[in-house]
N, C-alpha and C positions, 0 to 999 in steps of 0.2 A: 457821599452817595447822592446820585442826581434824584431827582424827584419824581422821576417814573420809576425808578431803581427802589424808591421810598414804597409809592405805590401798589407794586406789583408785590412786593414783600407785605405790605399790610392786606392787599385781598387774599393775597394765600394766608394768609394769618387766622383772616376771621373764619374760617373753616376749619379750622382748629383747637382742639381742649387745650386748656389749662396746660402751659409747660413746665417743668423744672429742668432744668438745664447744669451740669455742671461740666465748667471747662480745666484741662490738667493742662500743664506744665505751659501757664501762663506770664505773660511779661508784661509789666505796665502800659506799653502801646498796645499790645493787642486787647487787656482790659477797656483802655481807653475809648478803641475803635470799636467793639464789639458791644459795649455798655452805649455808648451812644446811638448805634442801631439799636437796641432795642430796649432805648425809652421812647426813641421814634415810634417803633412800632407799637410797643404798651400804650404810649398818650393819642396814638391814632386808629385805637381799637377798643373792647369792652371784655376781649380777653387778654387775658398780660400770659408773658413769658417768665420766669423767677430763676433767674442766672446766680451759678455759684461759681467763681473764678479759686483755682488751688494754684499755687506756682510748682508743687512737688508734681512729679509724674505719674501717670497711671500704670501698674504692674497689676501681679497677682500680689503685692504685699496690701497695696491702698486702695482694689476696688473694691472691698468690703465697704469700705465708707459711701458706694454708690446706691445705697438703700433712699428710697424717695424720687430717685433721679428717673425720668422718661430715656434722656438723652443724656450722653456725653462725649464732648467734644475735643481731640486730642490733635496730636502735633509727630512730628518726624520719629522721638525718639522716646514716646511712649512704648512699653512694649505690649502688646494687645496680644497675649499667646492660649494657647488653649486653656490656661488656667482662670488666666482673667476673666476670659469671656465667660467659664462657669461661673466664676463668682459674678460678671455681672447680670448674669441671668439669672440667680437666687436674688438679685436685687432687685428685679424687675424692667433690668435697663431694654428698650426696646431697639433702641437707636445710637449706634457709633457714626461719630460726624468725625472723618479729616478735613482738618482744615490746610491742606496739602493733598501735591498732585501723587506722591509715592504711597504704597499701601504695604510695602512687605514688612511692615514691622504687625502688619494686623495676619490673624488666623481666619481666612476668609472661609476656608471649608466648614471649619469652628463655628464662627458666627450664624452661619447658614443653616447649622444643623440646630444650635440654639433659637433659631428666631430672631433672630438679631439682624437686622438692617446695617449696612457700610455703606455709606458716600464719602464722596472726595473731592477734591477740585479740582477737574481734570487739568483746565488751563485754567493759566491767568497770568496776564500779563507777559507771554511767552519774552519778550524784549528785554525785560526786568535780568533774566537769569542770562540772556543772550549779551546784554550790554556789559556785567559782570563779568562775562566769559573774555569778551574785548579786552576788557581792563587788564586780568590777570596775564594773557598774551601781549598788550603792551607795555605794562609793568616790567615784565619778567625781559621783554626784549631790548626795549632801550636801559633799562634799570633805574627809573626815576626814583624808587623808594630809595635807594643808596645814594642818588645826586640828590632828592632831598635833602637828607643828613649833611652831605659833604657840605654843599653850600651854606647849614645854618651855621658850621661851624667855620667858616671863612676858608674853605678847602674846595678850589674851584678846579684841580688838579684835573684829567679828564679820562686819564689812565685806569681800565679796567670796567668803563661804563659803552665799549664799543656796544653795537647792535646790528638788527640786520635791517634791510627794508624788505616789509612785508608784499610790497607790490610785487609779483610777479613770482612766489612761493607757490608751493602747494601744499594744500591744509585738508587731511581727514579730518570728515564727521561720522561719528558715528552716532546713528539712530539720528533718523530726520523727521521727529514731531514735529510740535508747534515749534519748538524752544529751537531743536536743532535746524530748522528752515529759517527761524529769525537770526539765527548766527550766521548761515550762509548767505544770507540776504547781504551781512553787513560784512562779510568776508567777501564778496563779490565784489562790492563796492571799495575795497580796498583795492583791486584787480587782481585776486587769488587765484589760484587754481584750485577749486575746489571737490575732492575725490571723495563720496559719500558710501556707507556701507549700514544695510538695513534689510531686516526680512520681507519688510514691506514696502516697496518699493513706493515713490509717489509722483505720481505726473508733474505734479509743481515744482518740483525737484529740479529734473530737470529743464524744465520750462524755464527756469531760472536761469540756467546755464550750469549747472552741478552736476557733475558725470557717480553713477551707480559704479560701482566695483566689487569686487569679493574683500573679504576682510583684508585676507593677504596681500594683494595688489596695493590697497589702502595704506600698510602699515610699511611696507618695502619703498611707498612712495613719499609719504607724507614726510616735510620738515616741520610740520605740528598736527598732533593727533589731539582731537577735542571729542569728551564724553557724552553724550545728550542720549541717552538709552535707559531704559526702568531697570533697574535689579530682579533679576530671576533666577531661575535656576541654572538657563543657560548665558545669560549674561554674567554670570557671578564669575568675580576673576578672569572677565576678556581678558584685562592687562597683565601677563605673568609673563612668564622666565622665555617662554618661547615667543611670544608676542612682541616681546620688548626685544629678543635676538634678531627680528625681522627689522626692525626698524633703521632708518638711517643714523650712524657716528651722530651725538649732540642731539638727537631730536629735542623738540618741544612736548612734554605730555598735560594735558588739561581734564581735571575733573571736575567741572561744577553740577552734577549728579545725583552718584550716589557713590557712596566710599566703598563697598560691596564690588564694584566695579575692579577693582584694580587689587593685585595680591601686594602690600606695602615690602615684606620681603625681598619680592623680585623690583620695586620700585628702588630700593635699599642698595641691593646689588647692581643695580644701572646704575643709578649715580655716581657710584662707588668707584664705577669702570669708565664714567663718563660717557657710557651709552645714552643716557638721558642728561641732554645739559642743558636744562629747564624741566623745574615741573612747577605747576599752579595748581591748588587746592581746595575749594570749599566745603570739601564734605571728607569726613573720613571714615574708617569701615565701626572702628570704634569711640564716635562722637558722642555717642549718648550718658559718655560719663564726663565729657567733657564740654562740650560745646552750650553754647547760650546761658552761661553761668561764669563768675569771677573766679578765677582761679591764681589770682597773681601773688597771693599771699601762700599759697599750699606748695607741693612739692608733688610735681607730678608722678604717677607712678607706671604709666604710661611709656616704657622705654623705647618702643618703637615709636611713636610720635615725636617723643625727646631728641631722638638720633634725626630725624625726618628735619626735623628744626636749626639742626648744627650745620646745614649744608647751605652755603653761599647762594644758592642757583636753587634753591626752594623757596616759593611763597605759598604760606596760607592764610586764608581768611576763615572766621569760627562760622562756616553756613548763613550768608549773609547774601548769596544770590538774590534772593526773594525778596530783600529787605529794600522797598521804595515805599513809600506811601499809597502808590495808585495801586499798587499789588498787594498791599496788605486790607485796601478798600475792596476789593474784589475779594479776595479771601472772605474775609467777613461777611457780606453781600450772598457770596454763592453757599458758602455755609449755612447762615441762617435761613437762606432758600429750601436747601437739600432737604434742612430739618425738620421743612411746616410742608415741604410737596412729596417728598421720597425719593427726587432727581438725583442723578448722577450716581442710582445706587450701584453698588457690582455684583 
């Protein structure tokens, strides 16, 4: 963190009581980075913050233990449902901190009625999950995770690693934020054609060179359809049985997202058909029993993910968009911010 970033987090600090802080379903880097701000903060002020790090998740089983805590700070796959939030409000919790840009795993109506404050990190680092999204489209297109192997093994063969060139394609985005405008930026730069589909339309968008469309248009056109949309209630399951019927023979489908987004099912049945001859993944609808955690010794029990895994022409990664250093600094930076101003709340 730079040293006005230092600053501006220690003046909002000193206008603030005594905190207690406890953060769920923590990992050793983010201990690392989040403990380091704020001994910053503590050794550059006369009031301290008193952080408790758990690596188990926050539920209705474990907010009982938030008794003492002001605040508590959680992650993607906590689930924050109207239970929780009563128990955290018998605890006296004031303040739910995401430290993430998605909220629907939280009961915002819940919170509201409790008294309970929500922030989040709206942006950060939008290129982080955008450069990620690159990856898994070029991954998945020339096949280097498979010419990796080939060649450790002395198997230089070239049969079955064909691709295509991306110049001069056309690629849906759907939902053009930060994140989705930082994909088109570098999809442009490849020379895409780029078809965007969005309730909110955005001047910059086009300005870009990105043509607006209806979903339809988008999905009838696009040789790779990429996800960058929040989870609601009307986004839940854009990608299904009839979504997928619109698309072109072999498409490309990309979710670095939300797994909510897409019905894995009808993902199941495209592939199957070879409607979908690529898909790339970093989120899925049921991660939170699975992701950011070792599982290589257990036996998943997860069938639809197991079946998703079996198919040559799938890649996933365990929600790993976000994961750079300059975006896990910003995480922590605008979190601890939210905490001590109220910013960012919803």
């Amino acid at each position: 963190m730079n040293t006005s970033a230092r600053k501006k987090a220690h003046d909002n600090l000193s206008d603030q009581q005594h905190k207690n802080i406890a953060f769920f379903s923590t990992r050793s880097y983010e201990h690392a980075l989040f403990s380091e701000l704020l001994e910053t903060l503590n050794g550059a002020s006369d009031k301290t913050i008193n952080a408790t790090f758990f690596e188990h998740p926050l539920n209705a089983s474990t907010a009982a233990s938030c008794s003492g805590f002001s605040d508590v700070v959680v992650f993607v796959n906590d689930d924050i449902n109207r239970k929780t939030i009563e128990a955290l409000k018998l605890c006296g919790v004031k303040h739910i901190a995401l430290r993430c840009a998605g909220f629907n795993n939280v009961d915002v109506d819940a919170a509201a009625k409790a008294g309970i404050t929500v922030s989040r990190v709206p942006a950060y680092s939008p290129e982080t999950v955008a450069e990620h999204t690159i990856a898994l489209i070029l991954t998945l297109n020339r096949k280097t995770h498979k010419a990796y192997n080939r060649v450790r093994e002395g198997n230089f063969n070239l049969g079955g690693l064909m691709g295509f060139t991306l110049h001069g394609k056309t690629v849906g985005v759907i939902g053009t934020g930060k994140i989705g405008q930082a994909v088109i930026r570098i999809l442009l730069g490849f020379g895409c054609h780029v078809l965007c589909f969005d309730p909110h339309p955005n001047n910059d968008v086009t300005t870009m060179g990105a043509h607006y469309v209806t979903l339809n248009e988008l999905l009838e056109k696009s040789v790779i359809v990429t996800l960058h949309c929040p989870l609601n209630e009307q986004s839940h399951h854009i990608i299904n049985a009839k979504s997928i019927d619109k698309m072109p023979q072999g498409v490309m489908l990309i979710n670095t997202s939300r797994g909510g987004l897409v019905d894995d099912n009808a993902i199941i049945k495209g592939l199957k058909s070879k409607k979908i001859g690529y898909l790339g993944l970093d989120v899925y609808e049921r991660e939170s029993e699975l992701f950011f955690n070792d599982h290589s010794q257990d036996i998943i029990q997860d069938d639809i993910f197991q079946r998703l895994t079996t198919f040559p022409n799938v890649l996933i990664t365990g929600h790993q968009g976000f994961f750079t250093l300059e975006a896990l600094e910003e995480i922590a930076k605008i979190t601890v911010n939210n905490i001590m101003t109220g910013e960012n709340a919803l």
